[in-house]
KOLDOKE-425442 format. One record per residue: residue number from 1; residue in three letters; chain; x, y, z of N, C-alpha, C in turn. Coordinates in steps of 0.1 Angstrom, whole numbers, always signed. Each point is the difference from the previous one (the first is absolute). Example, Ala and Ser with C-alpha at 12.3 -4.5 7.8 and 13.67 -1.06 7.14 Angstrom:
BEGIN
   n res chain  n.px  n.py  n.pz ca.px ca.py ca.pz  c.px  c.py  c.pz
   1 ALA     A  +132   -57   +78    -9   +12    +0    +9   +12    +0
   2 SER     A    -4   +11    -7    +9   +11    +0    -8   +11    +8
REM end
This chain:
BEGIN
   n res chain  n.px  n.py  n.pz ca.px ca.py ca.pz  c.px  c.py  c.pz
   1 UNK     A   -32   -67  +288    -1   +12    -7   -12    -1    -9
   2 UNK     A    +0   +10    -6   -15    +3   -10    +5    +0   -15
   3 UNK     A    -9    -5    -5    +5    -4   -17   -14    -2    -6
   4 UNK     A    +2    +1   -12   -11    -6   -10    +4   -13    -7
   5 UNK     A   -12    -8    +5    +4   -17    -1   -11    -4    -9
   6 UNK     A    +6    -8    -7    -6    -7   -15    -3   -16   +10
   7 UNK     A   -11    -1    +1   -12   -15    +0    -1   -11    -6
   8 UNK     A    -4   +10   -12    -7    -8   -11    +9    +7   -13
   9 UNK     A    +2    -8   -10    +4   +13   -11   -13    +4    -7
  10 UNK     A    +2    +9   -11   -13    +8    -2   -11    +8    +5
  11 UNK     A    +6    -2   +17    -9   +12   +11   +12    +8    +1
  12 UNK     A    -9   +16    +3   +11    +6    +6    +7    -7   +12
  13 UNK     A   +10    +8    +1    +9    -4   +16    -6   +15   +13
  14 UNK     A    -4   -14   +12    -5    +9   +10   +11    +3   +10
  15 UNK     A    +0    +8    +6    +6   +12    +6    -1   -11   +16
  16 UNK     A   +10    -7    +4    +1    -4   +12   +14    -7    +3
  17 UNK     A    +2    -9   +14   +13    -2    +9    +6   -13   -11
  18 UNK     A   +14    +4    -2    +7    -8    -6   +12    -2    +8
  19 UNK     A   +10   -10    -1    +7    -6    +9   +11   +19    -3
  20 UNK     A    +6    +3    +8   +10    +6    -2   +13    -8    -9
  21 UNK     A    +7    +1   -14   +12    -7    -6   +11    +3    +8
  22 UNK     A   +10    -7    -8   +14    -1   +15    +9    -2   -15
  23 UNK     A   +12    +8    +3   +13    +0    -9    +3   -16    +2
  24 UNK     A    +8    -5   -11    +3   -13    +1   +13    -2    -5
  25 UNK     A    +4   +13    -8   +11    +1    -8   +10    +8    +5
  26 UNK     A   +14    +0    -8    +9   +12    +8    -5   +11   -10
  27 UNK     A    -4    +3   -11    -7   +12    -9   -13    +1    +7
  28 UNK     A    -6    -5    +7   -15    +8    +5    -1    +5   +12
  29 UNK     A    -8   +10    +1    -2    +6    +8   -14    +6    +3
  30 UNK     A   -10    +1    +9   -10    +3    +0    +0   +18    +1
  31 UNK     A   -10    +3   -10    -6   +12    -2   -14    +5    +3
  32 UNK     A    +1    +9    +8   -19    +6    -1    +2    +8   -10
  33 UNK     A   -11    -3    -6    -8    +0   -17    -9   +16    +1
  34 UNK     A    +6    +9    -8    -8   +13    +0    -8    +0   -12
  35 UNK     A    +1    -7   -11    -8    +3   -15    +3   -14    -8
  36 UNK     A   -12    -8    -2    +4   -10    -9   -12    -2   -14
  37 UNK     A    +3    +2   -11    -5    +5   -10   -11   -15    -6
  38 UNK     A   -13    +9    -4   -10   -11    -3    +0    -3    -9
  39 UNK     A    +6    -5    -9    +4    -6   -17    -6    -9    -1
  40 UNK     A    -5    +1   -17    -7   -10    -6    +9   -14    +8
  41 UNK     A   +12    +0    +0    +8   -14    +3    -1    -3   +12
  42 UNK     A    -7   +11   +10    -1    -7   +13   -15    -7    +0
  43 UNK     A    -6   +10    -8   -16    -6    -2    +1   -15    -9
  44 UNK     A   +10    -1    -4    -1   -15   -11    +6   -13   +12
  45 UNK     A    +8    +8    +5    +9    -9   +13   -16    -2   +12
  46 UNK     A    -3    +5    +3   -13    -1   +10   -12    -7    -7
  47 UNK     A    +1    +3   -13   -15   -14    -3    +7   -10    -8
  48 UNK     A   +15    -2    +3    +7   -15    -1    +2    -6   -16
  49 UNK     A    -4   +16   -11    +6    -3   -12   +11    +7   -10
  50 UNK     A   +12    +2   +11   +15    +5    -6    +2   -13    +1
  51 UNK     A    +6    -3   -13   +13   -12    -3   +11    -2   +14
  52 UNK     A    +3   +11    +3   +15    -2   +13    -8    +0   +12
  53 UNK     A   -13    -2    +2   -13    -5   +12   +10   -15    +9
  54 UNK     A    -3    +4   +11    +4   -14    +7   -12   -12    +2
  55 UNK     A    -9    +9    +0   -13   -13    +3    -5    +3   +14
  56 UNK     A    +8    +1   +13    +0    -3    +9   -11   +14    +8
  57 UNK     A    -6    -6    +8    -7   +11    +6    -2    -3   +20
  58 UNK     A    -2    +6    +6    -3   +17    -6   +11    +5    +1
  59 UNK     A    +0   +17    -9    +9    +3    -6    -2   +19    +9
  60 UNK     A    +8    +8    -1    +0   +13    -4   +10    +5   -10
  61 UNK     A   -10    +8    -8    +0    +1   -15   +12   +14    +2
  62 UNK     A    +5    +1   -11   +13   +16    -2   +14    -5    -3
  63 UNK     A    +4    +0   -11   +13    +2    -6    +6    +6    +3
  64 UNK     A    -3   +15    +4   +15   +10    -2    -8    +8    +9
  65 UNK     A   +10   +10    +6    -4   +10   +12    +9   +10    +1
  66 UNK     A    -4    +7   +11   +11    +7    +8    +2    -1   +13
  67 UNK     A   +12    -2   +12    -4    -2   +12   +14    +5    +4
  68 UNK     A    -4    +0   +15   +13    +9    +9    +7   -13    +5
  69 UNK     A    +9    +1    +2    +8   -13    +8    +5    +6   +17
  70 UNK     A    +5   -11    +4    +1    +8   +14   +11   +10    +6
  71 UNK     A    +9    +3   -12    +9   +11    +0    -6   +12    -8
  72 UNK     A   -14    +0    -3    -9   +12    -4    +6    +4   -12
  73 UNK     A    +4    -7    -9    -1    +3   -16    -6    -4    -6
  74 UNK     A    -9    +2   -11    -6    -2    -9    +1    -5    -8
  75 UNK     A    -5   -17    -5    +5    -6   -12   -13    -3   -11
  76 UNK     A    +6    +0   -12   -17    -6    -6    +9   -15    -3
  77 UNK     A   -10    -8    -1    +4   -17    +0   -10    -2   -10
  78 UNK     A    +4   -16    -6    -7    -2    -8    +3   -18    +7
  79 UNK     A   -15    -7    +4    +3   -15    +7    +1    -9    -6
  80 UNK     A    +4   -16    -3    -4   -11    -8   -14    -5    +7
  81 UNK     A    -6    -7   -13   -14    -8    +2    +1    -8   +14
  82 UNK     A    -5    +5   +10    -3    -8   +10   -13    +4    +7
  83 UNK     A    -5    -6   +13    -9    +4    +2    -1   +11   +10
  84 UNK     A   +13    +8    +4    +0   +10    +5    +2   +12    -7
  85 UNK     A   -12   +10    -3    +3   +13    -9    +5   +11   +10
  86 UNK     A    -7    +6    -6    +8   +19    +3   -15    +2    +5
  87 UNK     A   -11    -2    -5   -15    +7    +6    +1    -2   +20
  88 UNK     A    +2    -1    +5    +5    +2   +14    +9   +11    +9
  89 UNK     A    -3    -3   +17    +9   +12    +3   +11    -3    +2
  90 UNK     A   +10   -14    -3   +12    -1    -3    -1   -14    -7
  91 UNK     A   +15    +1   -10    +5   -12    -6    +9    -2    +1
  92 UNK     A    +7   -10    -7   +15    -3    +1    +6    +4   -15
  93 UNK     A   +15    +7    -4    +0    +5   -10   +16    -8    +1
  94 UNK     A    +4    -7   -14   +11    +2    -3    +5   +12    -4
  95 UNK     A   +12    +3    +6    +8   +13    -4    +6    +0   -12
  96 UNK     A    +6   -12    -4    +1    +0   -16    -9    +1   -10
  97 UNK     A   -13    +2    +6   -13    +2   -12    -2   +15    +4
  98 UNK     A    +2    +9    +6    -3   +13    +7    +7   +11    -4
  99 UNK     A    +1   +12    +1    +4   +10    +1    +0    +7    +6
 100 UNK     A    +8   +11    +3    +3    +9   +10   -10   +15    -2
 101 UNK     A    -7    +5    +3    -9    +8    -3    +9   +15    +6
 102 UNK     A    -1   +15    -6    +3   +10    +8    -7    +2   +13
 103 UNK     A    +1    +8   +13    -8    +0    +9   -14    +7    -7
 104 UNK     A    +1    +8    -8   -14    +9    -2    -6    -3   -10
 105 UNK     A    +2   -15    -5   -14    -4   -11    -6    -5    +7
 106 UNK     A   -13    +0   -13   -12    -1    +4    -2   -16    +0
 107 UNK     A    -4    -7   +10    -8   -14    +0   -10    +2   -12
 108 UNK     A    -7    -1    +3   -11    +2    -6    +1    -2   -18
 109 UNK     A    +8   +12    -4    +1    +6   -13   +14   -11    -6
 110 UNK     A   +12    -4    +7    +4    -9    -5    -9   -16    +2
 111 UNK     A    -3    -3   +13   -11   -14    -5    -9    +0   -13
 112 UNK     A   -10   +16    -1    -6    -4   -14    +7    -2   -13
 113 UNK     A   +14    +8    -3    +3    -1   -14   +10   -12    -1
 114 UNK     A    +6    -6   +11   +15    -7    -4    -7   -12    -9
 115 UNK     A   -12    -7    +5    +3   -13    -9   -10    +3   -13
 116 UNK     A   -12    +7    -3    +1    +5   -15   +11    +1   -10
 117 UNK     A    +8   +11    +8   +10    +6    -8   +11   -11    +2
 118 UNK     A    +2   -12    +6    +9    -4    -5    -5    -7    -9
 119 UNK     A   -14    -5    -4    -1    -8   -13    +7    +5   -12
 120 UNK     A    -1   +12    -3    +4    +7   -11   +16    +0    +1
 121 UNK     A    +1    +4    +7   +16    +3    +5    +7    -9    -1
 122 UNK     A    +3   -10    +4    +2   -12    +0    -1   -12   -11
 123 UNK     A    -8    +9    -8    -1   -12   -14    +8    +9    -7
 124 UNK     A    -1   +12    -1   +10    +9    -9   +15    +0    +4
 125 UNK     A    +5    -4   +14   +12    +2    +2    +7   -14    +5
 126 UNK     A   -14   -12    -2    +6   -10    +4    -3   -13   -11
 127 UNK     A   -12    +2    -8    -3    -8    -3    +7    -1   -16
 128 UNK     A    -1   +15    -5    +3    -3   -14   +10   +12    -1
 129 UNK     A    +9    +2   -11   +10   +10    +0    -9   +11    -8
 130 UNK     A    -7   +10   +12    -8    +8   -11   +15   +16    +3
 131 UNK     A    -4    +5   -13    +9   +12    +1    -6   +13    -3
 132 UNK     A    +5   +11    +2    -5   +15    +2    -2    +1   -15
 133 UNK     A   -11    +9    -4    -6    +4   -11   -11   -10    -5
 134 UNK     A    +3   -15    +5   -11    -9    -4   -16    +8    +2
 135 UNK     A   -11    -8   -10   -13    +5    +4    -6   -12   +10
 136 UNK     A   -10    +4    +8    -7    -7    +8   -16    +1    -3
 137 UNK     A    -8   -15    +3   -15    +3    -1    +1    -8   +11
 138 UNK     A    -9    +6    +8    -6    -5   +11   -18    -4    +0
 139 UNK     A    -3   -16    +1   -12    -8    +2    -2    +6   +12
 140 UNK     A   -16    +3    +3    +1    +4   +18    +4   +12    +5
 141 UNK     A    +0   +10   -10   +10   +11   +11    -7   +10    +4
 142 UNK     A   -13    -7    +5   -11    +9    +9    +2    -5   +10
 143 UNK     A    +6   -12    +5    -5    -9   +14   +12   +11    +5
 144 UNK     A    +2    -4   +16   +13    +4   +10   +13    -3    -8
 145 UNK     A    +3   -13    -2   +13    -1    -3    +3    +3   -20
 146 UNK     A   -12    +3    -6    +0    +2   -13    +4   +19    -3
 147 UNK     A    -5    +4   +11    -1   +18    -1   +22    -3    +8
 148 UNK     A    +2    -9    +5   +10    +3    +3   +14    -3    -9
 149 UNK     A    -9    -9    -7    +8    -7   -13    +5   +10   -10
 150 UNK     A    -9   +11    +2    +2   +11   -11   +12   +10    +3
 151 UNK     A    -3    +0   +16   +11   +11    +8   +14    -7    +0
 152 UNK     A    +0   -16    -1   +17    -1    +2    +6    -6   -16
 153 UNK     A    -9    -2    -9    +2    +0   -17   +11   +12    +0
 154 UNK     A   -10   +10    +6    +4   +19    -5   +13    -2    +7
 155 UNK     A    +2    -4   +14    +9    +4   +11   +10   -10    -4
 156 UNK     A    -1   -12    -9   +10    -6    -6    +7    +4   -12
 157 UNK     A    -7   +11    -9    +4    +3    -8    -9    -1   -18
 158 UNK     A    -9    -9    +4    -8    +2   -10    -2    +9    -9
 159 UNK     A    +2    +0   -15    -7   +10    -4   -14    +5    -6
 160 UNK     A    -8   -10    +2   -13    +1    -1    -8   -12    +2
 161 UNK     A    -8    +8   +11   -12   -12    +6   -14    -1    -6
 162 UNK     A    -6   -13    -2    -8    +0    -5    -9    -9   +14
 163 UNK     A   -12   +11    +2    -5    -4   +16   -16    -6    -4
 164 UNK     A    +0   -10    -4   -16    -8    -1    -8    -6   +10
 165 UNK     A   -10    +7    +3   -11    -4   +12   -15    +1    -1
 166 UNK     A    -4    -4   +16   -17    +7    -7    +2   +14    +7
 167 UNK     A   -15   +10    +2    +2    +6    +6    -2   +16   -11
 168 UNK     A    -4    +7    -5    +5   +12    -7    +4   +10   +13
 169 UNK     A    -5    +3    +9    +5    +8    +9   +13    -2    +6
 170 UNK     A    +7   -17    +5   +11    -5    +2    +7    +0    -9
 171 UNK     A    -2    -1   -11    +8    +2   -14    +8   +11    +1
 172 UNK     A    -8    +9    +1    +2   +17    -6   +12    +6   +12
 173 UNK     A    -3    -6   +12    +7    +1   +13   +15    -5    -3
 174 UNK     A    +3    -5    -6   +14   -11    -6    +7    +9    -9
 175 UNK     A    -6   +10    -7   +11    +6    -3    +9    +9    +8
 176 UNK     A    -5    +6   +12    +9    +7    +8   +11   -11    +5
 177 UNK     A    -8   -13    -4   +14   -12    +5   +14    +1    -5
 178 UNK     A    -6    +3   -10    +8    -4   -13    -5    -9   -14
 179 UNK     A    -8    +1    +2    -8   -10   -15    +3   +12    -8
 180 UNK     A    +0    -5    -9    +4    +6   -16   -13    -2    -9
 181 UNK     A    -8   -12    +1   -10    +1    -5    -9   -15    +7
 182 UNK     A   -15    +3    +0    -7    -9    +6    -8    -8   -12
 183 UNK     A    -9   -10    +9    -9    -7    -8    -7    -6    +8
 184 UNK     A   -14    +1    -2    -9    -3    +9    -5   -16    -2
 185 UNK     A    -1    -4    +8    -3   -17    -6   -15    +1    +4
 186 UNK     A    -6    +7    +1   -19    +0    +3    -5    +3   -14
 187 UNK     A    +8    +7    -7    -9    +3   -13    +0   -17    -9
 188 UNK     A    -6    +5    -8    -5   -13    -9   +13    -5    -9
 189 UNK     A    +1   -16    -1    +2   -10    +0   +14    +2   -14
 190 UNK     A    -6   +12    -8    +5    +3   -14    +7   +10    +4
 191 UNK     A    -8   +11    +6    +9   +14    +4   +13    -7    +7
 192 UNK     A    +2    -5   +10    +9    -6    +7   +12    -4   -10
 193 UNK     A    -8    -8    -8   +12    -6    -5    +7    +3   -11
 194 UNK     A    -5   +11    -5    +6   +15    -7   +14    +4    +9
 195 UNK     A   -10   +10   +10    +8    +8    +7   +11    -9    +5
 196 UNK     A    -2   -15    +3   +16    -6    +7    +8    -1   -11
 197 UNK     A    -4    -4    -9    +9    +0   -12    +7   +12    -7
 198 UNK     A    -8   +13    +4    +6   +10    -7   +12    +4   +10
 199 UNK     A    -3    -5   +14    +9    +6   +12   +12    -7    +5
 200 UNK     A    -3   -15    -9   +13    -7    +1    +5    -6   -11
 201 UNK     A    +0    +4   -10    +9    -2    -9   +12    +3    +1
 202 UNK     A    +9    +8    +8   +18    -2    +5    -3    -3   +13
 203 UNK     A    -7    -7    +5    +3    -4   +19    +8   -14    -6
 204 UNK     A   +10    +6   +13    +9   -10    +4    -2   -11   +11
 205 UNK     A    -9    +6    +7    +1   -10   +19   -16    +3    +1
 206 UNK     A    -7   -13    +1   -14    +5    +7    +2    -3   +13
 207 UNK     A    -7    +2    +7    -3    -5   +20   -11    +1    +1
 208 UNK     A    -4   -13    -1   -13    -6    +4   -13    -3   +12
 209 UNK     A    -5    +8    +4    -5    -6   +12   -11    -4    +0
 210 UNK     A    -9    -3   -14   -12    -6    -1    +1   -13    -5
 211 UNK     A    +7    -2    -9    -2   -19    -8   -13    +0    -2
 212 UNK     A    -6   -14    -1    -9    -1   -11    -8    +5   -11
 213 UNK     A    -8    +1    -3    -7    +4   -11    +8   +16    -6
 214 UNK     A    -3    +7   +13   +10   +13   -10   +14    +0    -1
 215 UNK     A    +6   -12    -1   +14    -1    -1    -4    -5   -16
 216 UNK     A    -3   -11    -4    -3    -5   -15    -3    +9    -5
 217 UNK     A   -11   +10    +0    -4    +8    -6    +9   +14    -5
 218 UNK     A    +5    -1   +11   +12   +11    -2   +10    -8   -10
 219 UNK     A    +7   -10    -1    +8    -6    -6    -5    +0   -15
 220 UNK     A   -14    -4    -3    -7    +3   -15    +0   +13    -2
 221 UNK     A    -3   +10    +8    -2   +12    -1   +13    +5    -7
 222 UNK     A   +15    -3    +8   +13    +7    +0    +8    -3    -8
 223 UNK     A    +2   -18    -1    +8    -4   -10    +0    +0   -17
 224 UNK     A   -14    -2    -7    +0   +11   -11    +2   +12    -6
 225 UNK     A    +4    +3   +10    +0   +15    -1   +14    +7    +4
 226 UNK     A    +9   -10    +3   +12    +4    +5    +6   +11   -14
 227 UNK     A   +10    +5    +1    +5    +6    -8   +13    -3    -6
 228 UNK     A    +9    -9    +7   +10   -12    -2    -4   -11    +6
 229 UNK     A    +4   -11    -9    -4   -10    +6   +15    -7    +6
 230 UNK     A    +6    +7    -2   +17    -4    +6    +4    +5   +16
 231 UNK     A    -9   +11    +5    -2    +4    +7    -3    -8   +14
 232 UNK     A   +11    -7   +12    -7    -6   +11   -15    +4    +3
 233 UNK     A    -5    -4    +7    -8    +2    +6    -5   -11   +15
 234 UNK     A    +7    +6   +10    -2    -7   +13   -11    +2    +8
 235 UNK     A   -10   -12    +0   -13    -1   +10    +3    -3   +14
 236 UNK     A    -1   +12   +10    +2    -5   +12   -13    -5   +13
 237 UNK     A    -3   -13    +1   -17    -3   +11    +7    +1   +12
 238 UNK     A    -8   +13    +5    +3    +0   +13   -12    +0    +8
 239 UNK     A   -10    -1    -6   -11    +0   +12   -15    -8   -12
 240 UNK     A    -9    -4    +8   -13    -8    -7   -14    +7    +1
 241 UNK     A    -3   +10    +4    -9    +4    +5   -11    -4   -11
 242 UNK     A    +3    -1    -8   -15    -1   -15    +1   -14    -3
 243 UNK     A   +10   -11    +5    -2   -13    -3   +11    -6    +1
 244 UNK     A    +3   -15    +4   +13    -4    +6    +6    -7   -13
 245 UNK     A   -10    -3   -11    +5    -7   -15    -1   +13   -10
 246 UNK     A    +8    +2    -9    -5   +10   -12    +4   -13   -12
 247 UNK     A    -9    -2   -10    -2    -8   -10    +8    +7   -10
 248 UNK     A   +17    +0    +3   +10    +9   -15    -3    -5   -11
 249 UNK     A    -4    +4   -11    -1    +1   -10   +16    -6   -11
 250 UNK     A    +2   -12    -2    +9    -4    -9    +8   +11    -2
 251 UNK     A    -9    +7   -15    +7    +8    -9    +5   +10    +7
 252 UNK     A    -1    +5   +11   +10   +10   +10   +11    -3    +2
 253 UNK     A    +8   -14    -1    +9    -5   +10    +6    -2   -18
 254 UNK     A    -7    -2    -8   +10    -4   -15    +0   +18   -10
 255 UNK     A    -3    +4    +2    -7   +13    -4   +11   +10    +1
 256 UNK     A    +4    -2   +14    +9   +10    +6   +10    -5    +7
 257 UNK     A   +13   +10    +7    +7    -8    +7    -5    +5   +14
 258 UNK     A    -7    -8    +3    -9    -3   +12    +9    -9   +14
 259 UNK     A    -5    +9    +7    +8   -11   +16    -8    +6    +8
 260 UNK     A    -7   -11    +9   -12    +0    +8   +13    -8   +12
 261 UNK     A    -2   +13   +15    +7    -6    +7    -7    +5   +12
 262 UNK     A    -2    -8   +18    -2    +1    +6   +11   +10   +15
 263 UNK     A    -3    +5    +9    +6    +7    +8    -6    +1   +15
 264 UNK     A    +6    -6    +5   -10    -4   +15    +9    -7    +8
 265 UNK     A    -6    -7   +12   +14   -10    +7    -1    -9    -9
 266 UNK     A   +14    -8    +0    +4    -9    -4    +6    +1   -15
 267 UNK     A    -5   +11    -6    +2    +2   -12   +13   +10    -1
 268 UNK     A    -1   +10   +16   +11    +8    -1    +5   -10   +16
 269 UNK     A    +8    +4    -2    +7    -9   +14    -1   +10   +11
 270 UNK     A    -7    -4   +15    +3    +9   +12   +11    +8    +4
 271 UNK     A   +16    -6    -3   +11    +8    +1   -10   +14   -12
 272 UNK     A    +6    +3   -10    -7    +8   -11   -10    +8    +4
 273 UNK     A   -11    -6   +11    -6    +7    -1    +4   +12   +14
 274 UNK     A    +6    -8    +9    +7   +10   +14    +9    +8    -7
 275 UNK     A    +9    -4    -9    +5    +6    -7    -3   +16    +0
 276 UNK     A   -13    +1    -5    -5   +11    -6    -6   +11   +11
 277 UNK     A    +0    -9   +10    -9    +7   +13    +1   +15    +1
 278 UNK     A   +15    -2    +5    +2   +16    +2    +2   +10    -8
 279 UNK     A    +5    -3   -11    -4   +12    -9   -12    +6    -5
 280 UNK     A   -14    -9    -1   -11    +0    -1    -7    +6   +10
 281 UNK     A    +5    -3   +16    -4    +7    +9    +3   +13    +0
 282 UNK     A   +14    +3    +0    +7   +15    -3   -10    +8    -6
 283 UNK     A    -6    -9   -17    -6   +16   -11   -15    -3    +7
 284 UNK     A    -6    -8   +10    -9    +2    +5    -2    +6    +9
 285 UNK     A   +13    +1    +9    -1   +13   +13    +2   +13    -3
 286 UNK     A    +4    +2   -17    +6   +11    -3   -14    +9    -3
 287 UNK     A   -11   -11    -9   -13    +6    -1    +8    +1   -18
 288 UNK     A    +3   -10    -2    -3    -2   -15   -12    -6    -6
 289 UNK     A    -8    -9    +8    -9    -3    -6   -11    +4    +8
 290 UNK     A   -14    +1    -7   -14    +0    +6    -8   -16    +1
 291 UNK     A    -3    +4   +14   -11   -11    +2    -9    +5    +8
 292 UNK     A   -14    -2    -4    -9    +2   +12    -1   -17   +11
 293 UNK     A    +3    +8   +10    -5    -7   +14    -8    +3   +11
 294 UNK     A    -6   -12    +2    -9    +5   +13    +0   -12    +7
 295 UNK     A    +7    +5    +9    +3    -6   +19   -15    -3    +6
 296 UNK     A    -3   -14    +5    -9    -4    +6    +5   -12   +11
 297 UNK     A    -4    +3    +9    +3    -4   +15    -1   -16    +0
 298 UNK     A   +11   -12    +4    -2   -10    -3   -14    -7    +9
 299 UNK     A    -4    +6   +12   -14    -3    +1   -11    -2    -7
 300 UNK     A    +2    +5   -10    -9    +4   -11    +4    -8   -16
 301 UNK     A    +6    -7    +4    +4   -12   -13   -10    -4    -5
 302 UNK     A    -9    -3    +4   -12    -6    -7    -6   +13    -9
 303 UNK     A    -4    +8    -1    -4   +16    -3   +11    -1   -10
 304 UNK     A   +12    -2    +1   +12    +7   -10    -1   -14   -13
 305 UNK     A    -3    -8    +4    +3    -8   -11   -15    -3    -8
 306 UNK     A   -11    +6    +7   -13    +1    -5    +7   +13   -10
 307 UNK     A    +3    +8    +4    +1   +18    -7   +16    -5   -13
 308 UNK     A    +8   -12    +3    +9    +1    -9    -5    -4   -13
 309 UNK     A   -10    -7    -4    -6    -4    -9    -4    +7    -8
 310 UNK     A    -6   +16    +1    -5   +12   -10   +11    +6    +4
 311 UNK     A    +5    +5    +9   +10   +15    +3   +14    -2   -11
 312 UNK     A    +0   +12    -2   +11    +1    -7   +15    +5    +5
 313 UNK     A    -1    +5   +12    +8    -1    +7    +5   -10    +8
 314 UNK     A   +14    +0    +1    +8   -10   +10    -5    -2   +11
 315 UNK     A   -11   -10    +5    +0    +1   +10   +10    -5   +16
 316 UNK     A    +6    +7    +8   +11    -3    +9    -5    -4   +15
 317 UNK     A    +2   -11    +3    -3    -5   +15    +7    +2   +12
 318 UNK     A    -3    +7    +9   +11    +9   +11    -6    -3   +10
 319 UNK     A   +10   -13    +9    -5    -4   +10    -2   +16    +9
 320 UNK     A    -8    +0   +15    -5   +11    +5   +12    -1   +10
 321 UNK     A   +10   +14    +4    +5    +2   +13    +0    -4    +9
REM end
């Protein structure tokens, strides 16, 4: 069969014959693969620097997908670290990681938003007891899964989001999300750290998807400026894109009642997170949330992961008919 096969790590993966996989288990079953989504995490899994990485190569890169099985329904799956992914024209899927899809969703449109949206989703309903009316600030909520962060805050109940990114035109676009109010992190160094401070002084739950440097900065920015200091306040790192260390600042963690906690595998357990599958899939077939996606032909893997790097769209890999 045809797949995109990782070499080397830190090259793209080229577009050629991989062994066909074989069920091994009584839960697996082989799937042809219609949509399997290009995420930062598959791009970190392919140049061999995710933590839950096996080492082993070569590899085809893709977490989570959609594919038909041979009784022609529709499941989205989500695979463990191995070296067989979803970027291929079939895999093998445990059914206990899967879900049952309706006949008339879209491949495509659920491969782009399930695993964004479950970062968000999944820390709010798995990681920490967050509850309806709480406020939210979102680090990052220009990237894909940051603009989505904002839509399931709102769709969890949030009562006010606080959506910080770069971008003024992506900014401005977040309020039809549901942002309540923005902040641009391009302006200068002081403006910034005004405006986060004026915008979270009652945030309850941040969701993080940048860490370093503008995570500290925000913390000096916010914590002075709180309005109770009795007031939780839960840091949630869900993604690194600005740096894999942030240098916290002491007086944050004595200052306030501060809890810096992580949301990812191992931190939420895989039951937890299948858990969540189908309901998540439901308000995504329903068209509760927005994502842009754009479908590119897995012959063309090398092109899509050159184009994932600036695009701000999902990009989705769909083996060809």
């Amino acid at each position: 069969m045809k797949a995109a096969v990782v070499g080397v790590f830190g090259e793209a993966p080229r577009y050629q014959e991989f062994p066909m996989p074989e069920p091994t288990g009584p839960h697996e079953v082989l799937v042809d693969v219609l949509a399997s989504g290009l995420h930062p995490r598959v791009r970190s899994q392919a140049d061999g620097s995710h933590y839950a990485g096996t080492g082993e190569l070569p590899l085809v890169p893709g977490i989570d997908g959609v594919g038909r099985t041979r009784d022609g329904k529709l499941r989205y799956f989500v695979l463990p670290d191995t070296t067989m992914g979803a970027m291929a024209e079939q895999t093998v899927v445990d059914l206990r990681r899967s879900v049952e899809l309706p006949a008339d969703s879209d491949p495509v449109g659920i491969a782009a938003a399930m695993n964004p949206a479950m970062s968000s989703w999944v820390a709010l309903r798995r990681r920490i007891d967050f509850k309806a009316g709480q406020s939210v600030l979102i680090m990052g909520a220009t990237g894909s899964a940051g603009r989505l962060a904002v839509q399931v805050a709102k769709r969890l109940g949030a009562a006010h989001v606080v959506a910080a990114g770069r971008g003024a035109e992506r900014l401005a676009a977040l309020a039809a999300l549901g942002a309540d109010r923005t902040v641009n992190l391009d302006e200068g160094p002081e403006v910034v750290s005004r405006r986060l401070g004026e915008a979270a002084t009652t945030i309850d739950v941040v969701l993080d998807y940048l860490w370093g440097r503008p995570t500290a900065d925000a913390l000096r920015a916010i914590i002075p400026r709180r309005s109770d200091d009795a007031q939780p306040l839960t840091w949630i790192e869900l993604g690194s894109v600005a740096g894999r260390e942030a240098p916290i600042p002491s007086a944050a963690l004595r200052a306030a009642r501060l809890q810096i906690v992580g949301s990812g595998q191992g931190s939420v357990p895989t039951s937890d997170i299948v858990a969540e599958l189908p309901e998540l899939a439901a308000e995504i077939g329903r068209g509760r949330f927005r994502v842009d996606a754009r479908p590119m032909p897995l012959a063309d893997v090398q092109q899509a992961w050159r184009d994932a790097k600036t695009s701000f769209e999902r990009i989705v890999v769909v083996p060809e008919p």
